[in-house]
VOBA-1610 file (N, C-alpha, C; in pm, whole numbers, padded with zeros to 5 digits, always signed):
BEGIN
Unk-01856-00574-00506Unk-01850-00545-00364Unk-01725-00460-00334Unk-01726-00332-00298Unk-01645-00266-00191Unk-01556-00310-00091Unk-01413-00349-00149Unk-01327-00388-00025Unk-01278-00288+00116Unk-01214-00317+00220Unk-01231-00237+00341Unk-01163-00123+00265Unk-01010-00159+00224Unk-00913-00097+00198Unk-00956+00024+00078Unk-01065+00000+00022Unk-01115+00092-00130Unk-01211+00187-00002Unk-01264+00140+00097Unk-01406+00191+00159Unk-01295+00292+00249Unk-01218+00254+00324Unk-01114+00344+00387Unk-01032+00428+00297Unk-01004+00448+00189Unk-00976+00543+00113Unk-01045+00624+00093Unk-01119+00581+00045Unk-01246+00688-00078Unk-01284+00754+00123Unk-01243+00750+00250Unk-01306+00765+00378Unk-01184+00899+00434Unk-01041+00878+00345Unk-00980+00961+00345Unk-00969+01040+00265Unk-00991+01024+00134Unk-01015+01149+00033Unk-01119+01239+00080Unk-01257+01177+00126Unk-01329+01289+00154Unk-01307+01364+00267Unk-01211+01283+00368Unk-01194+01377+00488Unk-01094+01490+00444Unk-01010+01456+00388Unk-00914+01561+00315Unk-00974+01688+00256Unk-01069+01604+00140Unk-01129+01739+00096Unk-01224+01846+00160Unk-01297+01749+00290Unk-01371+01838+00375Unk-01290+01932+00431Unk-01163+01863+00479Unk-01081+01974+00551Unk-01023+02084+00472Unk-00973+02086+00356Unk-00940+02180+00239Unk-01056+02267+00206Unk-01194+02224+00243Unk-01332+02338+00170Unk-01349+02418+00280Unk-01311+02341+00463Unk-01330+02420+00548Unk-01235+02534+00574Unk-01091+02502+00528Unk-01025+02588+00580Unk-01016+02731+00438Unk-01053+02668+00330Unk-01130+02773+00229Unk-01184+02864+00237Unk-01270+02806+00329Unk-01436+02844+00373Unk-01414+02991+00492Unk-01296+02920+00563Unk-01240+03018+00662Unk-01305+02921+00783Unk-01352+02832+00778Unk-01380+02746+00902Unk-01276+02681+01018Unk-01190+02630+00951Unk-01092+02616+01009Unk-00911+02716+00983Unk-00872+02710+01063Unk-00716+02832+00989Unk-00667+02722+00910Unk-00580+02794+00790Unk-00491+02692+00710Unk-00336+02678+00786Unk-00388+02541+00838Unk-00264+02516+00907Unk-00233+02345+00761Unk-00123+02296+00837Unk-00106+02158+00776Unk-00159+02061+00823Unk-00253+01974+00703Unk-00374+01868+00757Unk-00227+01780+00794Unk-00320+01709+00921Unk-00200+01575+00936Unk-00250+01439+00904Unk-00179+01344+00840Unk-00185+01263+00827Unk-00341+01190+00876Unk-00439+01104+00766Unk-00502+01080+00826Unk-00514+00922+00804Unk-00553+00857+00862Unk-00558+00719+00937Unk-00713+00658+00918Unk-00755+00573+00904Unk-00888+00530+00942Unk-00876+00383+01000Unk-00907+00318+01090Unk-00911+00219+01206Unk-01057+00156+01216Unk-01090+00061+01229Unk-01184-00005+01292Unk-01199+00038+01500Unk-01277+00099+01520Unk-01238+00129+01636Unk-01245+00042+01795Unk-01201+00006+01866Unk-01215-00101+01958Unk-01287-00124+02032Unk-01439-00067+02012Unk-01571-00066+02075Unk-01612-00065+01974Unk-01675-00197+01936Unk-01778-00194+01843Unk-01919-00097+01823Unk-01934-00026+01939Unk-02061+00066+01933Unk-02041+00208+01930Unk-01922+00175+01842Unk-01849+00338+01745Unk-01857+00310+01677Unk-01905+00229+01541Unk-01909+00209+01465Unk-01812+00075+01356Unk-01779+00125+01243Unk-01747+00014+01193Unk-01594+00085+01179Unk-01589+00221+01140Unk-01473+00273+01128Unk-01444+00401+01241Unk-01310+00404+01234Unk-01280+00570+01315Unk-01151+00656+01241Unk-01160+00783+01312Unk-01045+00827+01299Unk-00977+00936+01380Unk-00907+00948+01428Unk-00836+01049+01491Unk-00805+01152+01441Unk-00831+01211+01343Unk-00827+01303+01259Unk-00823+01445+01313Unk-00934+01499+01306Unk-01013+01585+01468Unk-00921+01627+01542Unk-00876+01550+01606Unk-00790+01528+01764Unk-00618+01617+01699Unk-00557+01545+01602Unk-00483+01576+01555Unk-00445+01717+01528Unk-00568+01740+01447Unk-00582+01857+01385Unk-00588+01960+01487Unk-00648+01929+01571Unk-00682+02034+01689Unk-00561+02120+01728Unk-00468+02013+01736Unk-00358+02035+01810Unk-00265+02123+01724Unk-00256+02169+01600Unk-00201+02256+01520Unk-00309+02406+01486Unk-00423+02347+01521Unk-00522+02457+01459Unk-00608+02514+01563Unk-00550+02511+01710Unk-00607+02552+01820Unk-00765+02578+01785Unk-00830+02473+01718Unk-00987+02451+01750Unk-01005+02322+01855Unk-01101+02320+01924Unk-01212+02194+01953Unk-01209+02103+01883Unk-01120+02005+01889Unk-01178+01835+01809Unk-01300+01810+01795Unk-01388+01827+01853Unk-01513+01811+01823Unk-01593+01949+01750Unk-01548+02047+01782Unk-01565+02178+01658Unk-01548+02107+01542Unk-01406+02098+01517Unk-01363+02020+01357Unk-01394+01933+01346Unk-01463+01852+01453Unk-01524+01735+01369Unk-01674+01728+01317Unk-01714+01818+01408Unk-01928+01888+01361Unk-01882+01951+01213Unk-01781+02037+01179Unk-01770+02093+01065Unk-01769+02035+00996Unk-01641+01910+00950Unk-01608+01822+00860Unk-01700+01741+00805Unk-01845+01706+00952Unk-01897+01594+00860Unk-02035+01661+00799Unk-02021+01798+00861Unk-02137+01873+00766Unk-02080+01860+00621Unk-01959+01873+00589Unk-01915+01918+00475Unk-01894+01768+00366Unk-01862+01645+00436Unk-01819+01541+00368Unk-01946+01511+00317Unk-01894+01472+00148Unk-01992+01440+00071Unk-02055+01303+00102Unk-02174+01257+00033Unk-02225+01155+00042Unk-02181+01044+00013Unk-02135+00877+00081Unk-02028+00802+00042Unk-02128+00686+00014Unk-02184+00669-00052Unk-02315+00540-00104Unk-02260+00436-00013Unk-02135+00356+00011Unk-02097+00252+00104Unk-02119+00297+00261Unk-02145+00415+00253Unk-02128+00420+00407Unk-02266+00507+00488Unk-02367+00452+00555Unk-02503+00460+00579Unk-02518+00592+00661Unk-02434+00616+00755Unk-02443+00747+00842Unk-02313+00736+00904Unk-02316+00895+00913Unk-02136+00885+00959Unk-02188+01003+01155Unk-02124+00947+01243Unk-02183+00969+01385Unk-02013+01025+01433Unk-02069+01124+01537Unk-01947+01221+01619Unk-01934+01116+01757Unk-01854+01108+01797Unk-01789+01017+01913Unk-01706+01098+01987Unk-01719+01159+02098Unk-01643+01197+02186Unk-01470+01151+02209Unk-01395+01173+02211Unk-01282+01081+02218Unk-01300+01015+02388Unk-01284+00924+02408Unk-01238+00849+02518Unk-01150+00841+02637Unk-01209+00926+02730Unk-01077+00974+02829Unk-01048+00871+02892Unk-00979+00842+02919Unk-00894+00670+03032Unk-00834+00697+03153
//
């Protein structure tokens, strides 16, 4: 069995590498990825995990968080532990 902590890794390697093939790719500019994080998010009907990733990134790479985030999950490979991976608006308050 897959612990959280192995399932949230192997959740940041591939976000990493998505972001490294996009900005390859010329999809995104090569700016510096920031730090990425993965969270259980505080509405359970986001799923099981999240990340702010996106949001972050935006903010160095003057794209759309949600641009970079339609890109990234075209690009992230297939993770056998993890059934479908879904875009979430961020949450204005």
């Amino acid at each position: 069995m897959t612990g959280i902590l192995e399932i949230r890794q192997k959740l940041v390697a591939h976000l990493t590498q998505a972001a490294a093939e996009a900005q390859h790719e010329g999809k995104l500019p090569m700016v510096a990825l920031p730090d990425i994080t993965i969270e259980h998010p505080q509405n359970a009907a986001f799923g099981d995990y999240a990340t702010s990733f996106p949001l972050k990134l935006a903010r160095s790479a003057g794209v759309r968080p949600m641009a970079i985030a339609e890109e990234l999950i075209k690009l992230i490979a297939t993770i056998p532990e993890i059934d479908t991976l879904k875009l979430h608006p961020p949450l204005l308050i």
